[in-house]
PDB file with one MODEL, atoms N, CA, C and O in Angstrom:
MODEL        1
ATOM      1  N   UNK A   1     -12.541  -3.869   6.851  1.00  0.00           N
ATOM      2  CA  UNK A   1     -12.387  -3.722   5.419  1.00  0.00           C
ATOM      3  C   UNK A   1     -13.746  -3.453   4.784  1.00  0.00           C
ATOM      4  O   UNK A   1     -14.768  -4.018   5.175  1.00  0.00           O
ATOM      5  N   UNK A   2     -13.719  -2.580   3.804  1.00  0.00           N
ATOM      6  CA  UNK A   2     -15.147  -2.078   3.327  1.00  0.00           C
ATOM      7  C   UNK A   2     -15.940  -2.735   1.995  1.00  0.00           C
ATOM      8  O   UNK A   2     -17.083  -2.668   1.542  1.00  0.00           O
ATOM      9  N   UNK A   3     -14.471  -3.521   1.564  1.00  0.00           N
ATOM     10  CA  UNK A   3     -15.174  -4.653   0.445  1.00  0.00           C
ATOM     11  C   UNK A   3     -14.079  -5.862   0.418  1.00  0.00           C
ATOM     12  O   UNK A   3     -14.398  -6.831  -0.272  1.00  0.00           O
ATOM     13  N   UNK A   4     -13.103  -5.902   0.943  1.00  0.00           N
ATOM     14  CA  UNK A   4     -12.273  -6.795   1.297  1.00  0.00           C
ATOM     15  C   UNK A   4     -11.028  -6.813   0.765  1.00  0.00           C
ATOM     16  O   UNK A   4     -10.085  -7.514   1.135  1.00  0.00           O
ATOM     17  N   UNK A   5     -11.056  -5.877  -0.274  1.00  0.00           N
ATOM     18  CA  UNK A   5     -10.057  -5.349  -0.492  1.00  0.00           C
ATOM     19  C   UNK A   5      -8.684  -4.928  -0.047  1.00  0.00           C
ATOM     20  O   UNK A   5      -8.836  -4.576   1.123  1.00  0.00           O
ATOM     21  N   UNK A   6      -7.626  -4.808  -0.327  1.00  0.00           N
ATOM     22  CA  UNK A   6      -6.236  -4.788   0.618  1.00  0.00           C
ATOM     23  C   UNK A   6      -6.312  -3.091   0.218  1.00  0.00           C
ATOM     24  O   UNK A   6      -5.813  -2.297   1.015  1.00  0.00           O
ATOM     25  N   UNK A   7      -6.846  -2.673  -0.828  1.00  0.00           N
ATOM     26  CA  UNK A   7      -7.066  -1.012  -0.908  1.00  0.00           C
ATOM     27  C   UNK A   7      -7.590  -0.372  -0.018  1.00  0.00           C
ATOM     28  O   UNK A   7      -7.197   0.750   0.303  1.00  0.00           O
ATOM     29  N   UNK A   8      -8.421  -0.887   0.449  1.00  0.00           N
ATOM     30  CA  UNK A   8     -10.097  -0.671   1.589  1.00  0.00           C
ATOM     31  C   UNK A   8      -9.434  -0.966   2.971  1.00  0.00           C
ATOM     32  O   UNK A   8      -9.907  -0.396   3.954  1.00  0.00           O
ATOM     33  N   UNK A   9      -8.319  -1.856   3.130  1.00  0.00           N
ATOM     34  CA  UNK A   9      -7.668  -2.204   4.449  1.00  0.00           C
ATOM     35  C   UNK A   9      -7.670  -0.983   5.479  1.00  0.00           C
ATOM     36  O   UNK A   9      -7.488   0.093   4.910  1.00  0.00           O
ATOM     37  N   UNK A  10      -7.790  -0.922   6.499  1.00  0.00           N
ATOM     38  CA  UNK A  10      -7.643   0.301   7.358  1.00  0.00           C
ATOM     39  C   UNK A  10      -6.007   0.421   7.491  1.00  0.00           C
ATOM     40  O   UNK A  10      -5.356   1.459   7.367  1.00  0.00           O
ATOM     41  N   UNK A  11      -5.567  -0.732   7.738  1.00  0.00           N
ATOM     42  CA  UNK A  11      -3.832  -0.484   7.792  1.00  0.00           C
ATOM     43  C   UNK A  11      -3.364  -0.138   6.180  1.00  0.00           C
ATOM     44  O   UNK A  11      -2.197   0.250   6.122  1.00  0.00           O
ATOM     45  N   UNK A  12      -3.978  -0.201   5.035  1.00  0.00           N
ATOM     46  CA  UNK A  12      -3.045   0.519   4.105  1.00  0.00           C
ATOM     47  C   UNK A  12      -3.626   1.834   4.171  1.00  0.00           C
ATOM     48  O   UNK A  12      -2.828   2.745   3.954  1.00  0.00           O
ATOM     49  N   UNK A  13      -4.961   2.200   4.446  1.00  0.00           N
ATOM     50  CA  UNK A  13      -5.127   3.680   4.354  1.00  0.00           C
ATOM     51  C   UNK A  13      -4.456   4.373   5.135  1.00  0.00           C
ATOM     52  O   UNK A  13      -3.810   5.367   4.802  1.00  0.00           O
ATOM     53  N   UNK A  14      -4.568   3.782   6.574  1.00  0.00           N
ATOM     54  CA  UNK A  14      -3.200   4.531   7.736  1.00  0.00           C
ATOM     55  C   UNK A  14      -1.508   4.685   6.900  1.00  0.00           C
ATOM     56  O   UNK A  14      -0.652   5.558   7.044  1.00  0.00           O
ATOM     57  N   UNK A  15      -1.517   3.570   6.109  1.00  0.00           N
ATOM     58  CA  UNK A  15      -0.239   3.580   5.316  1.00  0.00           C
ATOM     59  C   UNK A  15       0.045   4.899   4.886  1.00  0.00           C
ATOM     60  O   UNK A  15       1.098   5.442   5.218  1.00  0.00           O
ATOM     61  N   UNK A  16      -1.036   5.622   3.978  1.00  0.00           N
ATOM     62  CA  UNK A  16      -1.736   6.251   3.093  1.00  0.00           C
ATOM     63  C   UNK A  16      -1.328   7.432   3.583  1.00  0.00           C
ATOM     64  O   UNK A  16      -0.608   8.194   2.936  1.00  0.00           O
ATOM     65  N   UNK A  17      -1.721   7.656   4.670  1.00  0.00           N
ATOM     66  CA  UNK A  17      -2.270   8.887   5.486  1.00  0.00           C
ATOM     67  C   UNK A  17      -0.920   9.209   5.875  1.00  0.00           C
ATOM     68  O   UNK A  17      -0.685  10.406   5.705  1.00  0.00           O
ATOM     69  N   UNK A  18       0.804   8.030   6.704  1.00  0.00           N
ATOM     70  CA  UNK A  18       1.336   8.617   6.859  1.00  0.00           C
ATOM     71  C   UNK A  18       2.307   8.945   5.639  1.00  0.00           C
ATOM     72  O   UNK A  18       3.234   9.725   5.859  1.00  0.00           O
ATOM     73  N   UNK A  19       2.156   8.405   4.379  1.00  0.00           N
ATOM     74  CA  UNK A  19       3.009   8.691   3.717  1.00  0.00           C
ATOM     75  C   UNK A  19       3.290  10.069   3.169  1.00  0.00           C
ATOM     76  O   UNK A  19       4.315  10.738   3.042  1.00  0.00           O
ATOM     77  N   UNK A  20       1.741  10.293   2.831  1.00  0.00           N
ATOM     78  CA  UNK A  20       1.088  11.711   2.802  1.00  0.00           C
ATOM     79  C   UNK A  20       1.784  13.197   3.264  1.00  0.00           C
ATOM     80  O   UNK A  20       2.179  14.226   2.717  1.00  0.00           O
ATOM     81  N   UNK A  21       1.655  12.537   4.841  1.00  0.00           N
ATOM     82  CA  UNK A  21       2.223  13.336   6.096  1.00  0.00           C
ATOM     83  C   UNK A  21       3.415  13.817   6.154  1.00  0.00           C
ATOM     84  O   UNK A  21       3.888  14.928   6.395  1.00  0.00           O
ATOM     85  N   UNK A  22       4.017  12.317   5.771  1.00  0.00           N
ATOM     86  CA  UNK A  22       5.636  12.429   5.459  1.00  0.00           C
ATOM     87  C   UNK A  22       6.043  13.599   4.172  1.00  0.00           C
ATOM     88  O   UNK A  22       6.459  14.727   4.436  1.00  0.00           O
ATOM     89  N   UNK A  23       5.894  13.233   3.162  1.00  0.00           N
ATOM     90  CA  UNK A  23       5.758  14.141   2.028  1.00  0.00           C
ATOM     91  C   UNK A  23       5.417  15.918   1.638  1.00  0.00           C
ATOM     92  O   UNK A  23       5.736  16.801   0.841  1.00  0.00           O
ATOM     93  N   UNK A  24       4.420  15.620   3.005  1.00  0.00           N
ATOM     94  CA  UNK A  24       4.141  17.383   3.194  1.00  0.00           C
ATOM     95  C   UNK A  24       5.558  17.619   4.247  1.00  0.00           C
ATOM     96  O   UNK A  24       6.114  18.712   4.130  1.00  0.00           O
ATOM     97  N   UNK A  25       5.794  17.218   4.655  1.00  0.00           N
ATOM     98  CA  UNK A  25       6.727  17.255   6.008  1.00  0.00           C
ATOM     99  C   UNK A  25       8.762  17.036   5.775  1.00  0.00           C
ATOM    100  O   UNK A  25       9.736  17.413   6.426  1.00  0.00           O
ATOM    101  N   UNK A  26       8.507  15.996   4.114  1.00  0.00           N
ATOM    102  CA  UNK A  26       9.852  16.085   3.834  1.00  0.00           C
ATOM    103  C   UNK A  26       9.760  16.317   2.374  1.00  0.00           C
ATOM    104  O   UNK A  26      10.236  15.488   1.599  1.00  0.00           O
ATOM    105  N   UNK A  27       9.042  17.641   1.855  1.00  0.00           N
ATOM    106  CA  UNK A  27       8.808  17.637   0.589  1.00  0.00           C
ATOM    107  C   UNK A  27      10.209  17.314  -0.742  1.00  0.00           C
ATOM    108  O   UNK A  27      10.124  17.177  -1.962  1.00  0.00           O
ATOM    109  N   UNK A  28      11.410  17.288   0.203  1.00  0.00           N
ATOM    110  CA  UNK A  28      12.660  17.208  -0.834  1.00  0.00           C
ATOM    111  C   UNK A  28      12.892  15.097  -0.788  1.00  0.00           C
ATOM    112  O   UNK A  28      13.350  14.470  -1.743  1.00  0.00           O
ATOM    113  N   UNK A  29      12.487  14.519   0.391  1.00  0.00           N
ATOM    114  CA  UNK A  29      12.524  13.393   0.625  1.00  0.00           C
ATOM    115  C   UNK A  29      11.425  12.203   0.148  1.00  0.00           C
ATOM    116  O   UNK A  29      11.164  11.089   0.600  1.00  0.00           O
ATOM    117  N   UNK A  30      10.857  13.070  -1.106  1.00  0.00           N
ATOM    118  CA  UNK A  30       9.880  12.239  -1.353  1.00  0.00           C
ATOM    119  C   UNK A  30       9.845  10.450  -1.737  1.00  0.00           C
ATOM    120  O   UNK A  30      10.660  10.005  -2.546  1.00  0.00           O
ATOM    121  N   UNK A  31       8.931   9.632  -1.134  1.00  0.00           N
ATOM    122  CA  UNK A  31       9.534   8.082  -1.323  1.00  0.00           C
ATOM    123  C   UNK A  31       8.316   7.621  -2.121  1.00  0.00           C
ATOM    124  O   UNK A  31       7.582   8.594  -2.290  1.00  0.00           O
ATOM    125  N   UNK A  32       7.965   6.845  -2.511  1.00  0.00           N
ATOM    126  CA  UNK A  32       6.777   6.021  -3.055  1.00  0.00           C
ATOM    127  C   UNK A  32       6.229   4.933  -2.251  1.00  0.00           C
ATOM    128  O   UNK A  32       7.019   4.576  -1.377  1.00  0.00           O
ATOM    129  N   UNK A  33       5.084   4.269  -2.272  1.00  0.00           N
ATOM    130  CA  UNK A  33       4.121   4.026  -1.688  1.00  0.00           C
ATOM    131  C   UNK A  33       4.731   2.369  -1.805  1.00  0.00           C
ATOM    132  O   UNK A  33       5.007   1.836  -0.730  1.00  0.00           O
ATOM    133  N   UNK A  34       4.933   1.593  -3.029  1.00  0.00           N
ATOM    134  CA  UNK A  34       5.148   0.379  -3.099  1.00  0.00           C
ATOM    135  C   UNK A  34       6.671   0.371  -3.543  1.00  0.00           C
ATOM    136  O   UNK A  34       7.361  -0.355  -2.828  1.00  0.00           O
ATOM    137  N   UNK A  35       7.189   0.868  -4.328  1.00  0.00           N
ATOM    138  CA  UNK A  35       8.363   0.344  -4.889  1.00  0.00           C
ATOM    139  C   UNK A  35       9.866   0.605  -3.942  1.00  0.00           C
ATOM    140  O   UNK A  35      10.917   0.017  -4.196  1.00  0.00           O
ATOM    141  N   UNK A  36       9.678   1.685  -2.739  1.00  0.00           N
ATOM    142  CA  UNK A  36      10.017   1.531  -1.612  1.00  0.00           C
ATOM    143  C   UNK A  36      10.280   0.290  -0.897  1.00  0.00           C
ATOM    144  O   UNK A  36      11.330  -0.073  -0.367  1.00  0.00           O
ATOM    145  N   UNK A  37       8.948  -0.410  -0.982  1.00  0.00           N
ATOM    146  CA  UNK A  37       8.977  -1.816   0.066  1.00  0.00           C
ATOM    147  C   UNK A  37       8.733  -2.586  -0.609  1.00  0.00           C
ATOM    148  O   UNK A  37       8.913  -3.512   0.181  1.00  0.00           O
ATOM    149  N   UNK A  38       8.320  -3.263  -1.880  1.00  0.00           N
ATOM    150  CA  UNK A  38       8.280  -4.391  -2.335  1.00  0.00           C
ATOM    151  C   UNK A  38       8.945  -4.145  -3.990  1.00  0.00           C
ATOM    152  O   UNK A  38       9.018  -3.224  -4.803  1.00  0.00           O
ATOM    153  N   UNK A  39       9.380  -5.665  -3.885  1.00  0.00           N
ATOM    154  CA  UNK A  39      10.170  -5.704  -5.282  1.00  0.00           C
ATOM    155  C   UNK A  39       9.002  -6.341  -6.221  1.00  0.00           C
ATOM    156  O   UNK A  39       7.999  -6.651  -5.579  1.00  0.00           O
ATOM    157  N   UNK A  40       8.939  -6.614  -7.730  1.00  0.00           N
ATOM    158  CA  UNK A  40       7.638  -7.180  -8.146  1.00  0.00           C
ATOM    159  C   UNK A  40       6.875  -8.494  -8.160  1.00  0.00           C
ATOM    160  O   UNK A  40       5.686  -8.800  -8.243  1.00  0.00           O
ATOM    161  N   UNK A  41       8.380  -9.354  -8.013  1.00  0.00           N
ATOM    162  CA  UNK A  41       7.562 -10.571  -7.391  1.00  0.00           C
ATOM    163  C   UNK A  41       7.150 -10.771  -5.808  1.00  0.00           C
ATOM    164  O   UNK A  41       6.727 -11.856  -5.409  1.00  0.00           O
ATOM    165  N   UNK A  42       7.267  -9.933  -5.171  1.00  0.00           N
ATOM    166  CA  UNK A  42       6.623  -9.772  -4.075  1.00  0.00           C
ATOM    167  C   UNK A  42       5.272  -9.237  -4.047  1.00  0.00           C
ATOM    168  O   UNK A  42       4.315  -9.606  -3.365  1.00  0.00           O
ATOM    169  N   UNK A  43       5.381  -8.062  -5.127  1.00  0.00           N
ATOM    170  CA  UNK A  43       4.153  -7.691  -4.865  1.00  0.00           C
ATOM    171  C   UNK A  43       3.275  -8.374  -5.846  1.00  0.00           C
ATOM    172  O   UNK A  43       2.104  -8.006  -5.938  1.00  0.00           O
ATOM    173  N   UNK A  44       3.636  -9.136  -6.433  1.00  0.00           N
ATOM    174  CA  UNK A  44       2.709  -9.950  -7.750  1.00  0.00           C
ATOM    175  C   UNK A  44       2.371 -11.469  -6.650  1.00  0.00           C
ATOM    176  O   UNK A  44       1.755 -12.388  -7.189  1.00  0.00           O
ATOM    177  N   UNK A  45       2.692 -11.593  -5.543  1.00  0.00           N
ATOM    178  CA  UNK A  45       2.115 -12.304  -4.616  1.00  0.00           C
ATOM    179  C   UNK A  45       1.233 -12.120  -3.869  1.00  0.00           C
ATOM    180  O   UNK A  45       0.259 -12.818  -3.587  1.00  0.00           O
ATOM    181  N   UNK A  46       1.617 -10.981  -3.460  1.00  0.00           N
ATOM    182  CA  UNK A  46       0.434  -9.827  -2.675  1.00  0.00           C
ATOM    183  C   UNK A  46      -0.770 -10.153  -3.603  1.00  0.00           C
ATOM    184  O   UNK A  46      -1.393 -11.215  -3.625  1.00  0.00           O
ATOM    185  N   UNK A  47      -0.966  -9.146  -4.298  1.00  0.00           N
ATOM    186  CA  UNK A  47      -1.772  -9.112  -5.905  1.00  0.00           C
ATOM    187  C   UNK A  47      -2.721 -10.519  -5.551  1.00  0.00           C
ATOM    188  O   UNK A  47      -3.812 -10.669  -5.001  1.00  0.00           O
ATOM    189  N   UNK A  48      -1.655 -11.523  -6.202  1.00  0.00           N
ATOM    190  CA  UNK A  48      -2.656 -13.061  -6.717  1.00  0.00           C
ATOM    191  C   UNK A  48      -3.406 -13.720  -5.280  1.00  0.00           C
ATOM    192  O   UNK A  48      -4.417 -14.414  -5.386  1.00  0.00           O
ATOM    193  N   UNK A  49      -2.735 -13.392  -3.840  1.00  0.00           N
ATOM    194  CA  UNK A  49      -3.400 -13.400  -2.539  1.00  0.00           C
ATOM    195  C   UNK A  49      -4.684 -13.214  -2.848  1.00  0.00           C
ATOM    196  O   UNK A  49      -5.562 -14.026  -3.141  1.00  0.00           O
ATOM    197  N   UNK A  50      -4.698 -11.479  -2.702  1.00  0.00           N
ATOM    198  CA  UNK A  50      -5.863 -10.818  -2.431  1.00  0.00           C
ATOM    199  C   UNK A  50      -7.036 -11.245  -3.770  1.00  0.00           C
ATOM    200  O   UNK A  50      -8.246 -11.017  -3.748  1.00  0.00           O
ATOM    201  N   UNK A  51      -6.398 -11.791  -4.677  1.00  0.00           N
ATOM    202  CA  UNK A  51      -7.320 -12.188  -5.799  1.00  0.00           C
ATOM    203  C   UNK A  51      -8.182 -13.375  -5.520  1.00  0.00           C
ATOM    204  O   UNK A  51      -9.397 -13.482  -5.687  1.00  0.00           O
ATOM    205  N   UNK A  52      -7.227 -14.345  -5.011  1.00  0.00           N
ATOM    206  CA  UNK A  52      -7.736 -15.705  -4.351  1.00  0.00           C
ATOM    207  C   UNK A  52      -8.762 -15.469  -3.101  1.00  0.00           C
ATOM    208  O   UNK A  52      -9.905 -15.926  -3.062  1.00  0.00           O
ATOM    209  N   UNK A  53      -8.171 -14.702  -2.125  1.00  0.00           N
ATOM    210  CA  UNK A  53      -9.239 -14.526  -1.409  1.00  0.00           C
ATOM    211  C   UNK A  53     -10.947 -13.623  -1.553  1.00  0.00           C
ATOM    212  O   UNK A  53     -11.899 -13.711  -0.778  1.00  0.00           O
ATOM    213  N   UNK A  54     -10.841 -12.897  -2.677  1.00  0.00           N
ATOM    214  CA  UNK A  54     -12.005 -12.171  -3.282  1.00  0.00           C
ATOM    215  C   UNK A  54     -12.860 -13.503  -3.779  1.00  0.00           C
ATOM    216  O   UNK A  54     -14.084 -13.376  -3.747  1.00  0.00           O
ATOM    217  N   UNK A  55     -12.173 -15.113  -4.359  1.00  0.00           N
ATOM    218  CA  UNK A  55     -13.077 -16.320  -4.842  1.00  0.00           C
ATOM    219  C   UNK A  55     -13.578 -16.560  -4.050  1.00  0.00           C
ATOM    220  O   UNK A  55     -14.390 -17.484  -4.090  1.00  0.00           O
TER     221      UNK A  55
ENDMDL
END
């Protein structure tokens, strides 16, 4: 990780990279990055995690 960030993560940039991939590849199948896989109190856990661990 390049600042500790869950942005900076190497597994979300790989995320990144295949979603990307996917998108050039199923340009009519396009999906989104978070709202795909997390609902908001999930990701508002995620979130306050990575906040706690930046203290």
């Amino acid at each position: 990780e390049a600042d500790g960030s869950i942005l900076a993560h190497s597994k979300f940039q790989t995320w990144t990279k295949y979603l990307d991939s996917f998108t050039n590849f199923y340009p009519r199948q396009q999906t989104t990055m978070i709202d795909e896989n997390y609902d908001d109190a999930r990701l508002l856990w995620i979130l306050e995690c990575e906040e706690k661990s930046q203290d």
